[in-house]
C-alpha atoms as a printed R data frame, in Angstrom:
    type eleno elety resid chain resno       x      y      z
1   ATOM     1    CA   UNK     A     1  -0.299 30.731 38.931
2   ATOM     2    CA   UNK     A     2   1.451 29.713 35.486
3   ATOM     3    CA   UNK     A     3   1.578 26.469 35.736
4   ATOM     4    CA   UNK     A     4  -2.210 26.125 37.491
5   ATOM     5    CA   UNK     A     5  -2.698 28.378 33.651
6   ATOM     6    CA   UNK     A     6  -0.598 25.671 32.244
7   ATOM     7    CA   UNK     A     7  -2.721 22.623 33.737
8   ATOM     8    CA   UNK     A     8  -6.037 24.447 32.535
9   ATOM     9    CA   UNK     A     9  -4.518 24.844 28.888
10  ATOM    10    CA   UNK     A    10  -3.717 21.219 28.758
11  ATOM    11    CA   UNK     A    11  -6.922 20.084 29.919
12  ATOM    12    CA   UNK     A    12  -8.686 22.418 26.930
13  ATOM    13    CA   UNK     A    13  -6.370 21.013 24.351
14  ATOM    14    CA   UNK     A    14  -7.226 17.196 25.541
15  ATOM    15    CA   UNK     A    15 -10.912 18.146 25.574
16  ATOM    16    CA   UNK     A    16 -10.945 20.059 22.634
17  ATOM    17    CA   UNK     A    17  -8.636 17.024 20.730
18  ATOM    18    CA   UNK     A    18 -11.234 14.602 22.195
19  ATOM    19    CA   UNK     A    19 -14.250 16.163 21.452
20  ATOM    20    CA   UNK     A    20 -12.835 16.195 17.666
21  ATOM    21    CA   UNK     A    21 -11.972 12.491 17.221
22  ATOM    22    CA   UNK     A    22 -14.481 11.159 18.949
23  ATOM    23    CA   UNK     A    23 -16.784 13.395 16.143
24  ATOM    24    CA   UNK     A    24 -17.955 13.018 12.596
25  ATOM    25    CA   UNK     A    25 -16.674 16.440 11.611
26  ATOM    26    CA   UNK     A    26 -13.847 15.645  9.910
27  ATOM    27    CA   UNK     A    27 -15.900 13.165  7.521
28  ATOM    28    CA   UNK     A    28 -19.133 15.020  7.579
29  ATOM    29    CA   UNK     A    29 -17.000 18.838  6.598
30  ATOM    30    CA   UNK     A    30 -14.280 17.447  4.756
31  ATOM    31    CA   UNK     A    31 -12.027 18.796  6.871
32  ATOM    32    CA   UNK     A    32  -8.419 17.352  7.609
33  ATOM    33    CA   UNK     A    33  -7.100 18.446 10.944
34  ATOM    34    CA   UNK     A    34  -4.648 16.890 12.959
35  ATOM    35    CA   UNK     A    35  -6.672 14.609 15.798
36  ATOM    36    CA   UNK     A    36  -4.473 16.210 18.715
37  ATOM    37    CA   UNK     A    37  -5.381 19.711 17.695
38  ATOM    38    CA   UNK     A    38  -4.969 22.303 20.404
39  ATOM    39    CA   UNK     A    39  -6.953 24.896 21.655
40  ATOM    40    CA   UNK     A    40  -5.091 27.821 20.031
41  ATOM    41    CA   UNK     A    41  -5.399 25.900 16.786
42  ATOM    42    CA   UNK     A    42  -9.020 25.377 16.765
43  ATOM    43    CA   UNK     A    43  -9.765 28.951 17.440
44  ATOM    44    CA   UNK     A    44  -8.056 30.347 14.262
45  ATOM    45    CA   UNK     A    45  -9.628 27.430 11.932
46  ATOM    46    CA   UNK     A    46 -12.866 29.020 11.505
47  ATOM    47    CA   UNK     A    47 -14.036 26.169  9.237
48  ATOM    48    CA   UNK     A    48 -13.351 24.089 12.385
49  ATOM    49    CA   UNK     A    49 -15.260 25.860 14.797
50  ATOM    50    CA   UNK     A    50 -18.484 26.330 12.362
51  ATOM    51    CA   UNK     A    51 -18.515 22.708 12.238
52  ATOM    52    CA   UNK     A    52 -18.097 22.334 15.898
53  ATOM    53    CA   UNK     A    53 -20.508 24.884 16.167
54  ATOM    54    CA   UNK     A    54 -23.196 22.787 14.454
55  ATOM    55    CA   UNK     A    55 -21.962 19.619 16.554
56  ATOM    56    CA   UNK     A    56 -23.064 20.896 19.477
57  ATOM    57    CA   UNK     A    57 -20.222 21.868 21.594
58  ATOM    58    CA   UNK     A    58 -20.610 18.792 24.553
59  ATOM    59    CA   UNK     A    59 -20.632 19.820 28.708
60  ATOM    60    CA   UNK     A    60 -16.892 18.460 29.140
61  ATOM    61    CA   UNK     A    61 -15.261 20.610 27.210
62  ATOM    62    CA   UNK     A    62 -17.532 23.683 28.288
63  ATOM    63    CA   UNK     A    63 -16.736 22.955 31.538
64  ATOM    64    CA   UNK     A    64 -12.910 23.093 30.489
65  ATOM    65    CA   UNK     A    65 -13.717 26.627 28.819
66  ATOM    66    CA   UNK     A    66 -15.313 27.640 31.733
67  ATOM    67    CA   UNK     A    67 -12.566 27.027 33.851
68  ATOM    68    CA   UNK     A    68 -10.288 29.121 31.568
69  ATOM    69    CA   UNK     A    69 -12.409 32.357 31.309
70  ATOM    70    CA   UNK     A    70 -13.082 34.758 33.919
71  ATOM    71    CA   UNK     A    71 -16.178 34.476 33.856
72  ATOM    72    CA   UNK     A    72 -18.669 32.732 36.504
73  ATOM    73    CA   UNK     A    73 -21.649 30.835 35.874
74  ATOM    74    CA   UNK     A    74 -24.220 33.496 36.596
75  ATOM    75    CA   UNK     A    75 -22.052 35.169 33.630
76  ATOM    76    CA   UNK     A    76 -22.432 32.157 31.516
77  ATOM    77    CA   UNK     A    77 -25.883 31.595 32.190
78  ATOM    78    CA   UNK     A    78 -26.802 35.446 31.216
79  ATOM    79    CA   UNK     A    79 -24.177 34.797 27.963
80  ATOM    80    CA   UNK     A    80 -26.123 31.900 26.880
81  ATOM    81    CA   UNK     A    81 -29.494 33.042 27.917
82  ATOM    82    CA   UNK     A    82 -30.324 30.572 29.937
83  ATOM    83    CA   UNK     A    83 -30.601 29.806 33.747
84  ATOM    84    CA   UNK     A    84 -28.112 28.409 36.024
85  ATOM    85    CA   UNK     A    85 -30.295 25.743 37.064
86  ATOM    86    CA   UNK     A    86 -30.245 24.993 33.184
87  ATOM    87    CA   UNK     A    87 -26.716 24.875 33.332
88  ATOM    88    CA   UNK     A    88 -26.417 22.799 36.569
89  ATOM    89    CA   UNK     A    89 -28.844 20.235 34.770
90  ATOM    90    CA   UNK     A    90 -27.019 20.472 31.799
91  ATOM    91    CA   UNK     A    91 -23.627 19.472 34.066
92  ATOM    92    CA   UNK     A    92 -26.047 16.730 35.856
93  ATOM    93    CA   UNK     A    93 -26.494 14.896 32.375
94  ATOM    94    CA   UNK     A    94 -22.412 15.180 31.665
95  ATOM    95    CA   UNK     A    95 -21.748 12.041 32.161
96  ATOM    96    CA   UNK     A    96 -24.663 11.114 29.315
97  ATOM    97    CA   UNK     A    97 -22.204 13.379 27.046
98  ATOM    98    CA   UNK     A    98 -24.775 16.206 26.562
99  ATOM    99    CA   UNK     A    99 -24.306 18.738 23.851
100 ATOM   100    CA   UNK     A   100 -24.874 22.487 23.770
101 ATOM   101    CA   UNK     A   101 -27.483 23.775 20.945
102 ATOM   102    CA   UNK     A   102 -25.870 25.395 18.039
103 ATOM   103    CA   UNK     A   103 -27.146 28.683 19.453
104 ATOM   104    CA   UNK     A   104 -25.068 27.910 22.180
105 ATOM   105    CA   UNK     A   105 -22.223 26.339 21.322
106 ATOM   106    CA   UNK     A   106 -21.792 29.781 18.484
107 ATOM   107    CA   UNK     A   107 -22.110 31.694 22.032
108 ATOM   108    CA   UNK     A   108 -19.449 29.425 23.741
109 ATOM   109    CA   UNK     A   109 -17.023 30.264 20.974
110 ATOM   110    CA   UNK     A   110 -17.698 33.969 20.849
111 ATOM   111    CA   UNK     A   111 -16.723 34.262 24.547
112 ATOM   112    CA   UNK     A   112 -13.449 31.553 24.277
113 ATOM   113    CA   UNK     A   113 -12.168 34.052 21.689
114 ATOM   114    CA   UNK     A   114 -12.496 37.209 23.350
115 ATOM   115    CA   UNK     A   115 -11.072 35.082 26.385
116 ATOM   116    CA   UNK     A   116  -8.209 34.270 24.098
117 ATOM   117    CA   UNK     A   117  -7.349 37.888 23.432
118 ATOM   118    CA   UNK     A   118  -7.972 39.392 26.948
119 ATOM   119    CA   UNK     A   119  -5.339 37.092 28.235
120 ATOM   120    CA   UNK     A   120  -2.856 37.755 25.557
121 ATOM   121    CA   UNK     A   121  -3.482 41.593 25.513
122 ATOM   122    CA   UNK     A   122  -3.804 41.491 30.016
123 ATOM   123    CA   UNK     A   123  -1.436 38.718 30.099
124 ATOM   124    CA   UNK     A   124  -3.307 37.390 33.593
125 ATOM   125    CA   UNK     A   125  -6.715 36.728 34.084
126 ATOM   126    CA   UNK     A   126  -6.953 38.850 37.186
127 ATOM   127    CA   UNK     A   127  -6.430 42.249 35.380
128 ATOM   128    CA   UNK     A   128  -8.419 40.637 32.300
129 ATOM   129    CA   UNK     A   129 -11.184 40.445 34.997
130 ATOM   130    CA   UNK     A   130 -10.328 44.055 36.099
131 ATOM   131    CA   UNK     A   131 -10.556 45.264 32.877
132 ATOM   132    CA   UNK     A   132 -14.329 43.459 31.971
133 ATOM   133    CA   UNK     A   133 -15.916 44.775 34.771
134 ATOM   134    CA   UNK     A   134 -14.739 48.615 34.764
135 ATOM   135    CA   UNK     A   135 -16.920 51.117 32.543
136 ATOM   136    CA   UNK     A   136 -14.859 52.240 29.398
137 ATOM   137    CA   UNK     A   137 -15.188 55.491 27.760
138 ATOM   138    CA   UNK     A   138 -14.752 53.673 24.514
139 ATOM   139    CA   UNK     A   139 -17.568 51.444 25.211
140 ATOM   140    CA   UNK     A   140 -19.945 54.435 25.872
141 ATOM   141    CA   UNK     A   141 -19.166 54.115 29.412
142 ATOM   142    CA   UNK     A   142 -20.250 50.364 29.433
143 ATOM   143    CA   UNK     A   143 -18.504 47.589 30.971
144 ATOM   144    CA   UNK     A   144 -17.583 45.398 28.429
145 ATOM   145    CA   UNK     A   145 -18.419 42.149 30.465
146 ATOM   146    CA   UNK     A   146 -22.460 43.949 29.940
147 ATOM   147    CA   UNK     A   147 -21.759 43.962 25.722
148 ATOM   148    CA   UNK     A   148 -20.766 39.951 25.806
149 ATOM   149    CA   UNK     A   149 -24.161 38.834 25.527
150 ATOM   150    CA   UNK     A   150 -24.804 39.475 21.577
151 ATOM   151    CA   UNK     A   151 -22.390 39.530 18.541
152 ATOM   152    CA   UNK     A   152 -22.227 43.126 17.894
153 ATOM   153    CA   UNK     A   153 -21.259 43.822 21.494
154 ATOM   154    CA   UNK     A   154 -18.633 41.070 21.625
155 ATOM   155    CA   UNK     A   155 -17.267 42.309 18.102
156 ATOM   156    CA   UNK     A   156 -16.836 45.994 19.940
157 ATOM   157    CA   UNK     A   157 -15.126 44.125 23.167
158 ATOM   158    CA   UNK     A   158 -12.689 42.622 20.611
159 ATOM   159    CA   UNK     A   159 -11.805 45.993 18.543
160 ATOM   160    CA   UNK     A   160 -11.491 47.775 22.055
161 ATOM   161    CA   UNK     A   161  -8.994 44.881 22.932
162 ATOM   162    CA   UNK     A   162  -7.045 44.949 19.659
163 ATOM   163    CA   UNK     A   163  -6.605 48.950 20.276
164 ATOM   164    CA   UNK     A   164  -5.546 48.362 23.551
165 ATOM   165    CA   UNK     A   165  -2.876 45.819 22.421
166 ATOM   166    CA   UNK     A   166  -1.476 48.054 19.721
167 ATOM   167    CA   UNK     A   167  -1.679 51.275 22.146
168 ATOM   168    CA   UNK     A   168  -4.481 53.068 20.462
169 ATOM   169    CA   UNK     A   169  -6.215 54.852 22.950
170 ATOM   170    CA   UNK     A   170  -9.674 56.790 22.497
């Protein structure tokens, strides 16, 4: 399982390192950042990730996130408000580089970062998975995969996360 985690990490950093040089973000943001940035980097450079935001994050290297979360595409589709036939189209046109809406890509983000922490805080995805889909009393007896689709709910899935990995328990 680690090094299948492994593989998928190195594919995100490649993606995320390609999807940066082959943009103009660097020139449009003024913005230096090294051109072989990894995925762990670009997640705490929030200047970054507002300008990849705007971009348009492109299908490849959603596809790469997807394969890193937990989440399936009926998830993703409900996330991003949109249907899975959407998404299937949008995978169709891959290959014509297509890029997600700002809407989206903000969206995207929002759920690679609580990914981020789940894993670090679970330390697999398997109990990470657990975890999202069993009502917590914290939550108001919600699962917390139900409060990913807006920002408020993610920001309560990410305090409930932090607690957890400093052992504060409600």
């Amino acid at each position: 399982m680690g090094a299948i985690k492994l593989n998928i990490e190195n594919n995100l950093d490649q993606k995320i390192s390609s999807f940066l040089s082959k943009s103009s973000i660097g020139e449009t943001y003024h913005i230096n950042f090294n051109r072989n940035i990894t995925y762990e980097d670009f997640l705490t450079n929030k200047l970054l990730i507002i300008a990849a935001i705007r971009e348009g994050i492109p299908y490849s290297l959603f596809d790469s996130i997807q394969e890193y979360t937990p989440f399936t595409e009926n998830d993703w589709a409900n996330f991003l408000d949109i249907s899975t036939k959407s998404l299937q189209r949008y995978k169709a046109k891959s290959s014509a580089e297509y890029s997600f809406k700002p809407i989206h890509s903000e969206k995207i983000i929002e759920i690679t970062e609580v990914t981020k922490l789940g894993l670090d805080v679970f330390g697999n995805i398997d109990k990470f998975r657990l975890w999202l889909k069993t009502p917590n009393y914290a939550l108001g007896n919600l699962k917390p995969i139900d409060l990913l689709k807006d920002s408020y709910g993610k920001e309560l899935v990410m305090t409930e996360l932090t607690h957890i990995n400093y052992g504060i328990f409600i």
